[in-house]
C-alpha positions as CSV (number, residue, x, y, z in Angstrom):
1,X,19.0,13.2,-38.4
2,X,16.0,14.1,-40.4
3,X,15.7,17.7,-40.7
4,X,12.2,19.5,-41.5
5,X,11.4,23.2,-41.9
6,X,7.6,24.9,-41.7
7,X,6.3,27.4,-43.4
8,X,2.8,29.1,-44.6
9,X,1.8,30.3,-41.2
10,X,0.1,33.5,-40.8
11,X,-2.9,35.7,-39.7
12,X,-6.2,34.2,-41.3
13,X,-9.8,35.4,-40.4
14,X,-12.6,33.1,-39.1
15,X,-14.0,30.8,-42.4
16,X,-10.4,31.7,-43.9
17,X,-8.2,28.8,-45.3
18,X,-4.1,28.4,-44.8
19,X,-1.8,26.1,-46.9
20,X,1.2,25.0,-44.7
21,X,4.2,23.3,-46.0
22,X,7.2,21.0,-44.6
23,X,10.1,20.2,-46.7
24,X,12.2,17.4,-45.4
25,X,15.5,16.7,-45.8
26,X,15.1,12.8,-46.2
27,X,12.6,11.3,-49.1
28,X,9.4,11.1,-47.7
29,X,9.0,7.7,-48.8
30,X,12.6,6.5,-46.4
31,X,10.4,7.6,-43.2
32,X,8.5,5.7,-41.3
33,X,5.7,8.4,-40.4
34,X,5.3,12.3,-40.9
35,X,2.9,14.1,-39.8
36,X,1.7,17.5,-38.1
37,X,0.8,18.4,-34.4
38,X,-0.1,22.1,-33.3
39,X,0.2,23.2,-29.4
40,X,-2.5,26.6,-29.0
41,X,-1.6,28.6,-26.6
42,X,-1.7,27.0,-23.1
43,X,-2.4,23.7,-23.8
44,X,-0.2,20.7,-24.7
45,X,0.7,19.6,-28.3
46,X,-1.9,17.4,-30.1
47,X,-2.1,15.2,-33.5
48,X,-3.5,17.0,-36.3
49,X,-2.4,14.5,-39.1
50,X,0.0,12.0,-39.7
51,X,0.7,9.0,-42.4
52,X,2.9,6.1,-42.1
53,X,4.9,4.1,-44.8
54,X,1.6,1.9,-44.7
55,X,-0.3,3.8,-46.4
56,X,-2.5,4.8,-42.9
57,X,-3.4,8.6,-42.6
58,X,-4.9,9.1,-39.2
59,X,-6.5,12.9,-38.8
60,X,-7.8,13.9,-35.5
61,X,-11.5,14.6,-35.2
62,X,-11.0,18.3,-35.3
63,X,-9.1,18.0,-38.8
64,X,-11.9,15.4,-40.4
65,X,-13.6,17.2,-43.5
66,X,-11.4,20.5,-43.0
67,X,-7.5,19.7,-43.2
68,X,-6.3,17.9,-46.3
69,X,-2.8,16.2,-46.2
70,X,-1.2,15.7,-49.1
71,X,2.4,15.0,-50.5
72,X,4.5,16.4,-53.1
73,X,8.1,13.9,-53.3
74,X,9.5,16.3,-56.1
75,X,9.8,18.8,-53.8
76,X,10.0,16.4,-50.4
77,X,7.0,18.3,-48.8
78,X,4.6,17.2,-46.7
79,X,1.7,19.8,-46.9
80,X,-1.5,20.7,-45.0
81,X,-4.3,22.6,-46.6
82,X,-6.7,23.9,-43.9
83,X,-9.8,25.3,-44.5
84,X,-12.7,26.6,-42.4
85,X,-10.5,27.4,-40.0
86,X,-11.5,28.9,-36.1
87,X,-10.2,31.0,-33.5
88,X,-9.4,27.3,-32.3
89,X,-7.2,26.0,-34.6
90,X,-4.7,29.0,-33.6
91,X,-1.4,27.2,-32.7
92,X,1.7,26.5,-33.1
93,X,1.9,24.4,-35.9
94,X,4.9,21.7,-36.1
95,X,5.6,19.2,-38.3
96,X,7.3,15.8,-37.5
97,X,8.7,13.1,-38.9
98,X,10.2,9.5,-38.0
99,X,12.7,7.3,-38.9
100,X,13.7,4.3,-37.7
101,X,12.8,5.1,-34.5
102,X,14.2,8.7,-34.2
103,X,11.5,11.0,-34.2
104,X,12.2,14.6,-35.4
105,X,10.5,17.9,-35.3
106,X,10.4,21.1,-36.8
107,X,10.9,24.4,-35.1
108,X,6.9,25.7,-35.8
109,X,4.9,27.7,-38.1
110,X,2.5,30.0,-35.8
111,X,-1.2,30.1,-37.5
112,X,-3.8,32.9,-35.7
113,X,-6.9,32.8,-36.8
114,X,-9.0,35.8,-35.8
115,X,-11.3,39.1,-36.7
């Protein structure tokens, strides 16, 4: 079973930017997909990003032009540089990956973006 661990949550103000990080315990390149979702409070958990061994990176529209997904295989980290961010981008933020056909997730990185 694929294990993954977040960090780089925090407190950020409004306009602020985060870096968030999950290291995998598989090579990225032996999954299927990876990706990070966020649940805010209340409501259920949604896509942010996600890329499969295809080379397709989907982003939802509320990540387009502010969220940045990028890989580092040295380290086996799947990262997510936010920037801009809102009072509406606080979540949870989880990361998950899949492999053939078992989906894992992380336990969460909480971000809070506010004054």
């Amino acid at each position: 079973q694929v294990q993954l661990v977040e960090s780089g949550g925090g407190l950020v103000q409004p306009g602020g930017s985060l870096t968030l990080s999950c290291v995998t315990s598989e090579r990225i390149f032996t999954l299927n997909s990876m990706g990070w979702y966020r649940q805010p409070p209340g409501k259920q958990r949604e896509l942010v990003v996600r890329f499969t061994n295809l080379g397709r990176i989907n982003y939802a529209d509320s990540a387009k032009g502010r969220f940045t997904l990028f890989r580092d295989d040295a380290k086996n980290a799947l990262n997510l540089q936010m920037n801009s961010l809102q009072p509406n981008d606080t979540a949870v933020y989880y990361c998950r990956g899949l492999k053939n056909g078992a989906g894992c997730w992380g336990k969460g990185t909480l971000v809070i973006v506010s004054p």
